[in-house]
Each structure stands twice: as C-alpha cells, then as structure tokens.
Rosetta silent file (secondary structure, phi, psi, omega in degrees, C-alpha in Angstrom):
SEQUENCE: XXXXXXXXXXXXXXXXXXXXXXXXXXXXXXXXXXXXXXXXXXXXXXXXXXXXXXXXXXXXXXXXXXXXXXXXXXXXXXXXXXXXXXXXXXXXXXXXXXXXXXXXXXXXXXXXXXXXXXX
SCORE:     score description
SCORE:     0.000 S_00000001
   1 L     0.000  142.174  167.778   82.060   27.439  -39.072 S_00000001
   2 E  -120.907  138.584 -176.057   81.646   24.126  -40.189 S_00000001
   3 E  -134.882  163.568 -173.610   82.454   20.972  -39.027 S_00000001
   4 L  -104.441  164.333  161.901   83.038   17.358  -40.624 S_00000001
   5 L  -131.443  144.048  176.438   83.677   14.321  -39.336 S_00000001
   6 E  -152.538  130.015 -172.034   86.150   11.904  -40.875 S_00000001
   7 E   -67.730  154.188  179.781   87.429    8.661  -40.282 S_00000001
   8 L   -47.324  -43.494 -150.138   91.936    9.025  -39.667 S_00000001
   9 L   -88.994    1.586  154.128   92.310    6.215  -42.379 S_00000001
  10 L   -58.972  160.632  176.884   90.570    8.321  -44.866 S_00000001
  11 L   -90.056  142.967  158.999   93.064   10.151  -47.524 S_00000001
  12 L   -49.544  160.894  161.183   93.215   14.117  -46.297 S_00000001
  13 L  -139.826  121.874  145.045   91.620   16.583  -48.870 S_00000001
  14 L    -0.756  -62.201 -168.234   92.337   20.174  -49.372 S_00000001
  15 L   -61.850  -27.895 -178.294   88.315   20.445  -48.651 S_00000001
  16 L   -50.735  -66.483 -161.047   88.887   18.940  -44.874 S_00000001
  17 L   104.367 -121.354 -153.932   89.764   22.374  -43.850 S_00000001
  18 E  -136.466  114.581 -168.519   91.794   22.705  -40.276 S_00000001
  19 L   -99.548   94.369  166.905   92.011   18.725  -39.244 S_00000001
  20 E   -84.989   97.765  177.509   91.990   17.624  -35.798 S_00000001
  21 E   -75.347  127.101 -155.351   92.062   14.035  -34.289 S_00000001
  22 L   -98.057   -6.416 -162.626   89.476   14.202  -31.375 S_00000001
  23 L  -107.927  125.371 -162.460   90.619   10.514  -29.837 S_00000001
  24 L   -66.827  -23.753  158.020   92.656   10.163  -26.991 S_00000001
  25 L  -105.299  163.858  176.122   95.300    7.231  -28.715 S_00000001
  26 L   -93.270  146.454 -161.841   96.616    7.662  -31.851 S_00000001
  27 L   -63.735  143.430 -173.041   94.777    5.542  -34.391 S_00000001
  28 L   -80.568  153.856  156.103   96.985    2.140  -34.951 S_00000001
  29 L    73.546   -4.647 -151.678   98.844    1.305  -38.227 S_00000001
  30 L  -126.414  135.519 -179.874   98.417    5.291  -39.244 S_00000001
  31 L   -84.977  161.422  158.155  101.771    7.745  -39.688 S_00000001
  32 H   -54.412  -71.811  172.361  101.812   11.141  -38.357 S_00000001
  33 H   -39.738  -37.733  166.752  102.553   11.994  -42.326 S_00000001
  34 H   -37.112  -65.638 -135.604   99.472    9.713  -43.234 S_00000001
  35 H   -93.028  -27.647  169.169   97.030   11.642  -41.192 S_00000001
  36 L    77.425   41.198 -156.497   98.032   15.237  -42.359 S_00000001
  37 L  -107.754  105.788  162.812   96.785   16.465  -38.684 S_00000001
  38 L   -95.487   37.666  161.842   96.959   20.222  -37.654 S_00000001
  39 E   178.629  160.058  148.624   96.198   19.372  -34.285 S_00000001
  40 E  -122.701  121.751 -155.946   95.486   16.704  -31.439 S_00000001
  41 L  -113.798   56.575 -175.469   92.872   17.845  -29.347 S_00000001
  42 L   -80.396   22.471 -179.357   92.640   14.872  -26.952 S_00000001
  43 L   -90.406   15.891 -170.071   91.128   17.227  -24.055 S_00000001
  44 L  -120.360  -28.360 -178.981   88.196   16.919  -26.411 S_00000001
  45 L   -99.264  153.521  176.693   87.387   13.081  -26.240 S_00000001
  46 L   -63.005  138.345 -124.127   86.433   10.976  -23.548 S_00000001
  47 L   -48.805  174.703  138.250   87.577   10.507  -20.552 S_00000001
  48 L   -36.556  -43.779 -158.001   89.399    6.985  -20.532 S_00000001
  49 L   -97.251 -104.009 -129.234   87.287    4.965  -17.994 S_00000001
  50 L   -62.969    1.213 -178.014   83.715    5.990  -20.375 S_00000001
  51 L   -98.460  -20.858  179.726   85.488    5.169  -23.567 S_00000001
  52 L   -64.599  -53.482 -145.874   86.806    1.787  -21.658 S_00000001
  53 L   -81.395  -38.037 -165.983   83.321    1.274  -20.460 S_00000001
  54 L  -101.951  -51.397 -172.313   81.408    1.364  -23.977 S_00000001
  55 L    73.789   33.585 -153.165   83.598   -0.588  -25.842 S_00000001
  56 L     3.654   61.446  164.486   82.218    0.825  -28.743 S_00000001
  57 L   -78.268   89.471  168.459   78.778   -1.779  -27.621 S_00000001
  58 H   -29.207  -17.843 -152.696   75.909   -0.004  -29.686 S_00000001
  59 H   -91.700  -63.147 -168.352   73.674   -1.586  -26.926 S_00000001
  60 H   -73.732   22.640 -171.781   75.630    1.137  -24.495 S_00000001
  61 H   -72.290  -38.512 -152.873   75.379    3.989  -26.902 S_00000001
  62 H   -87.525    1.389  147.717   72.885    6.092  -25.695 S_00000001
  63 H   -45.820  -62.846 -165.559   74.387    5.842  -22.193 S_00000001
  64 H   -73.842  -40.756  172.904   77.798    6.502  -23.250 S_00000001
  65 H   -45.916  -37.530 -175.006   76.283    9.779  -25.189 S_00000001
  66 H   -56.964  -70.283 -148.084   74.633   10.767  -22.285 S_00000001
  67 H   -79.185  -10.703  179.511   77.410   10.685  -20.152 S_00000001
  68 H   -91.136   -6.023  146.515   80.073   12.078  -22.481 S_00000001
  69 H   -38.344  -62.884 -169.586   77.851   15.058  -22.817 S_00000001
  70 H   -55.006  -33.181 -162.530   77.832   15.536  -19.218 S_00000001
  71 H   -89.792  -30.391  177.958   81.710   15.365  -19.262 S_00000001
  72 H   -50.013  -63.063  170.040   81.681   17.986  -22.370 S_00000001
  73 L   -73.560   22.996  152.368   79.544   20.304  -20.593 S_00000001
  74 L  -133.784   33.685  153.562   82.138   20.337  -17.288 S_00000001
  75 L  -146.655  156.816 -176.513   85.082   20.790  -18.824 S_00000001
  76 L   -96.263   19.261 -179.918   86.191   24.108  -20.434 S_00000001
  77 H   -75.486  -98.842  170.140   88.213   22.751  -23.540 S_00000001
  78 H    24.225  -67.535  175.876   84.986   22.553  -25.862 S_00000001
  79 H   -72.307  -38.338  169.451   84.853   26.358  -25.565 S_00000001
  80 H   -94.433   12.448  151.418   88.443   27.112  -25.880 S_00000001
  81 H   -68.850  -44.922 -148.327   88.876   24.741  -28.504 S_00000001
  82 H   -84.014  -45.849 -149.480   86.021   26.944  -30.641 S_00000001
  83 L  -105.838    2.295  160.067   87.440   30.657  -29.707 S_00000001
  84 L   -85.255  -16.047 -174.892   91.099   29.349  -30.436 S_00000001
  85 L  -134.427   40.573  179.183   89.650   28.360  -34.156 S_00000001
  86 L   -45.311  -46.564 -151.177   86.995   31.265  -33.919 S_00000001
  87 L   -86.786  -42.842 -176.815   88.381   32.078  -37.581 S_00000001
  88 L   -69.166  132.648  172.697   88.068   28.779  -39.309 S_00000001
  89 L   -52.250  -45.120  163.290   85.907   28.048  -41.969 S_00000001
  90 E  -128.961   94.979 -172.209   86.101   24.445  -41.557 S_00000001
  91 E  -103.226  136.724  144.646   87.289   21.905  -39.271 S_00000001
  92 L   -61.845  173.945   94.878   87.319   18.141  -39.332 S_00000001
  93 L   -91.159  122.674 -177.787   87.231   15.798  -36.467 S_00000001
  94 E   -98.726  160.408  168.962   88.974   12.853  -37.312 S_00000001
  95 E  -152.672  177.996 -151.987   88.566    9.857  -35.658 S_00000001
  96 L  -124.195  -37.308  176.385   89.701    6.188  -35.634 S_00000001
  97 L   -27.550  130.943  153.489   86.160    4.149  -34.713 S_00000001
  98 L   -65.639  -52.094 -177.970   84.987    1.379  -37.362 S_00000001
  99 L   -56.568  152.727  171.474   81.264    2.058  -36.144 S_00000001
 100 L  -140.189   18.419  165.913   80.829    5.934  -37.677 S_00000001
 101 L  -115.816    0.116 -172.809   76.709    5.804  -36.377 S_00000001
 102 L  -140.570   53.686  161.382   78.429    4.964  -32.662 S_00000001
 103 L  -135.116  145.760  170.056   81.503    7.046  -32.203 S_00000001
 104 H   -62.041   19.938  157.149   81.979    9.841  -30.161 S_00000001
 105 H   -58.122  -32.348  178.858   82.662   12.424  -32.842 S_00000001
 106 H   -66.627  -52.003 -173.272   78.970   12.660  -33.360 S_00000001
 107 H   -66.264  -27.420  164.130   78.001   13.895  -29.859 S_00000001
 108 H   -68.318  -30.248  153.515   80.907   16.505  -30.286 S_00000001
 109 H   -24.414  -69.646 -157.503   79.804   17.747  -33.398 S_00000001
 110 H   -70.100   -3.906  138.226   76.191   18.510  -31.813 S_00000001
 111 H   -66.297  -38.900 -177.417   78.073   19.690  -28.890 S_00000001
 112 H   -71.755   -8.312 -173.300   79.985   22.158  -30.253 S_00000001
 113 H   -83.867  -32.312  170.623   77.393   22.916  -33.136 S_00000001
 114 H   -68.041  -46.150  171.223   75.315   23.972  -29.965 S_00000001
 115 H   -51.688  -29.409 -152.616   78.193   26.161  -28.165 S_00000001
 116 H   -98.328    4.190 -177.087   78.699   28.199  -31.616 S_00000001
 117 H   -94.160  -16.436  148.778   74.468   28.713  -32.066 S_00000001
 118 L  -131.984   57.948  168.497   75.237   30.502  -28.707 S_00000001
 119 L  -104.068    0.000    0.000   77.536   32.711  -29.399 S_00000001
C-alpha cells in the first residue's frame, strides 16, 4: 500500500487512488464535489485541544509530533482504518494546512507506514 499526501485545494487525479481527508473541519472555501473525497476519516487527526495548541507554530512542531504520536498510538482507528483499506493500492491523505513541512499528515503517514511494516 501506498500512501500520498495532498493538499484538499489540489485538483483530484485518477493517480490519488482511494482519497481521504485526515482533518477534523472541512477545509474552508472547498465543495464536497471539489474535493472528490471517498472518505472522512476525522478519528484519524488530532485531537482538537493539540491541533488548537500548535497553531500550526513551526517553533511547536516537534512537540505537537510528539504528542500526536502518543494520541495515534492510544487510539485504535489507525489500525482499523488500515485493515478496512487492507486492499488498496493507494490512498491519499488530504489535508487543508498551508505549511506541508508542519502538518499533521506527515506524522500519520510514518505512523501508519510503521503499523503496515508490522503486519
């Protein structure tokens, strides 16, 4: 399985594969037809209070990485997200963040690229 990351306000592609927005609001200004979205998986992004808390500050990334690990690794969505799309070749995670080296898409990649190297 592979997965991408993509910002929402990108145009969809054929090549995205099975497209999920990972963010807990929906991205402003963007239609449900726009984003071409076979899922919203916001049991996947971070809690409220740590995404309120970083404020997407780079100075608070490696904090906020930290800790949205730790919330990744206590909750069981992560894993039943991956064995409900066990099959797919490809998934996006879209996401809405302007920064794309300081959004939380990244640390879910490398978590979940870590759940499927031990399965």
């Amino acid at each position: 399985m592979e997965l991408l990351l993509k910002r929402a306000y990108e145009p969809a592609e054929a090549t995205d594969g099975y497209r999920v927005l990972v963010d807990r609001l929906w991205p402003r200004g963007l239609s449900k037809e726009r984003a071409h979205l076979d899922e919203w998986a916001k049991d996947l992004a971070p809690s409220t209070e740590l995404r309120q808390w970083f404020g997407h500050d780079p100075a608070r990334w490696e904090e906020f990485a930290r800790d949205y690990r730790t919330e990744l690794e206590g909750s069981t969505a992560p894993a039943e997200f991956l064995a409900r799309h066990k099959d797919e070749e490809r998934i996006t995670l879209v996401y809405a963040a302007h920064d794309e080296a300081h959004c939380h898409p990244l640390v879910l990649r490398a978590y979940l690229e870590d759940l499927l190297s031990h399965l």
